[in-house]
C-alpha positions, -999 to 999 in steps of 0.1 A, spaced: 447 529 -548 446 543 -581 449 579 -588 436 581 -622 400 570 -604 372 592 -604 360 597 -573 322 602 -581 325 567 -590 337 557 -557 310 577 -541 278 570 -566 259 533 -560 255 513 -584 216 504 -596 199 478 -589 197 456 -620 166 434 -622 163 405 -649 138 409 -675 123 383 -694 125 388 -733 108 359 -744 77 341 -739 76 299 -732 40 289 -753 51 254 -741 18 238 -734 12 202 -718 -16 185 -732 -37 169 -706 -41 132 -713 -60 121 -686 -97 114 -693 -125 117 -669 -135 76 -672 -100 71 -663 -102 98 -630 -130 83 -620 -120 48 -618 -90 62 -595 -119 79 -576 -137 45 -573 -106 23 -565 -97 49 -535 -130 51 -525 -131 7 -526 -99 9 -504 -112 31 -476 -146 13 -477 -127 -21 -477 -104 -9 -450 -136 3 -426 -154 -28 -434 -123 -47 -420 -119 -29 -386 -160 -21 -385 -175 -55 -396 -148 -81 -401 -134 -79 -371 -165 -79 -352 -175 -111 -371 -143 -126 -366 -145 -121 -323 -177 -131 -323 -172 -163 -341 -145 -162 -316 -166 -161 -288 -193 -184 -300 -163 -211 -302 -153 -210 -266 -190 -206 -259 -197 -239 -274 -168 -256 -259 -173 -245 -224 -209 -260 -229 -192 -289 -237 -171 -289 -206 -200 -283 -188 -217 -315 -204 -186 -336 -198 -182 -316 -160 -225 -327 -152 -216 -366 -164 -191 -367 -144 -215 -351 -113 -249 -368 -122 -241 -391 -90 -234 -364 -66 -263 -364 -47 -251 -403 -40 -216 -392 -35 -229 -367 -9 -253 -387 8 -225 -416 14 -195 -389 25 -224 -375 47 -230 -407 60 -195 -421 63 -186 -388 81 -192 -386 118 -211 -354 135 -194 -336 161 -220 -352 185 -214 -384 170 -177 -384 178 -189 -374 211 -208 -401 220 -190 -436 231 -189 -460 206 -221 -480 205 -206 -510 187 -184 -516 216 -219 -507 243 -234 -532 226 -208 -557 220 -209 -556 264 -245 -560 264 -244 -592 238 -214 -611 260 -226 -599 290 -264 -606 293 -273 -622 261 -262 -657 265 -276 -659 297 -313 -638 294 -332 -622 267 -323 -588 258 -354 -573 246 -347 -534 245 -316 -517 239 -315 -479 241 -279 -454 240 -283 -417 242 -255 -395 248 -237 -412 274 -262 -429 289 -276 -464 279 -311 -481 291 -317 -521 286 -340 -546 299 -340 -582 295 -359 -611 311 -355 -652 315 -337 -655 348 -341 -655 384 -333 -626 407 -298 -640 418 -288 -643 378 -297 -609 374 -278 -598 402 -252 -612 389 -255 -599 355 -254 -564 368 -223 -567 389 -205 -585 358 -217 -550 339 -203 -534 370 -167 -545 364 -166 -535 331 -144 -498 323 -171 -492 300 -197 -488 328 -201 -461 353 -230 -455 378 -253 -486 376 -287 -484 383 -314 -514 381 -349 -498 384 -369 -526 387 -367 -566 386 -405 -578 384 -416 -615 386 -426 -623 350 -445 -655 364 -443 -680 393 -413 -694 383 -395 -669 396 -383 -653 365 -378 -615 366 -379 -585 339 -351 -562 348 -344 -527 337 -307 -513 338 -297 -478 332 -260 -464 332 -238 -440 322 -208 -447 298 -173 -437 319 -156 -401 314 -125 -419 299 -140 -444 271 -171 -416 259 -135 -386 249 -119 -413 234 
């Protein structure tokens, strides 16, 4: 340390020194800007936001609906070309219908092969003149022999694996010459009517 230092000096602060301004700027910007020139700023601003609502408000809109009319037009056209392609359903139904058994009809026996019996077996000898399957059991009279021919005609039946339970309800003389009307009931056998 010094010792020529006065101590008051040591002790005393120093002030505060503020700056002071000791001239004046009279710089002054001209504005150049004219009002036609603000307001066309005004106007293009005010164009962008209306633009940009119009876009997400109207355009868009337009543009899904447009959308949506598209697809609506070509799923009527699908559904056009789909009908054309259906207008003979009801015929296509009616004939799967048809060509498709019932579950009663798979029960029953199968009356092609009944009758197909009936036409080797009594038709070349009488005159078949009724023919009538139901369920399993089939009715049938014929006429235009004698008693013994018919007799033998219903045991031929009898042998067949078709036939089960025979019955002739009546033989009746037709006229004097001893022909007969006879009337034949059976039932189809257990093993042909599941298959």
């Amino acid at each position: 340390m010094k010792l020529d230092t006065d101590v008051r000096q040591l002790v005393a602060r120093k002030k505060t020194v503020y700056p002071t301004k000791r001239s004046m700027n009279l710089y002054l910007k001209v504005d150049r800007t004219t009002a036609p020139a603000t307001a066309a700023l005004y106007v293009l601003f005010a164009a962008a936001v209306l633009l940009g609502l119009a876009k997400f408000m109207i355009y868009d809109y337009w543009v899904r609906e447009q959308q949506l009319n598209s697809q609506a037009l070509a799923l009527e056209q699908r559904i056009t070309q789909q009908m054309q392609e259906l207008k003979d359903y009801d015929q296509v139904l009616e004939d799967y219908i048809r060509s498709i058994p019932t579950q009663q009809e798979q029960d029953q026996p199968d009356v092609m092969e009944l009758l197909d019996l009936i036409d080797t077996t009594i038709r070349p000898v009488a005159q078949v003149s009724q023919v009538t399957i139901e369920d399993n059991q089939v009715a049938f009279s014929f006429s235009g022999v004698t008693l013994a021919q018919a007799a033998d005609l219903v045991v031929q039946l009898e042998q067949s694996p078709l036939v089960a339970n025979i019955q002739v309800d009546t033989a009746s003389s037709t006229d004097g010459a001893r022909q007969v009307e006879v009337h034949v009931y059976f039932q189809v056998a257990q093993e042909e009517a599941a298959s």
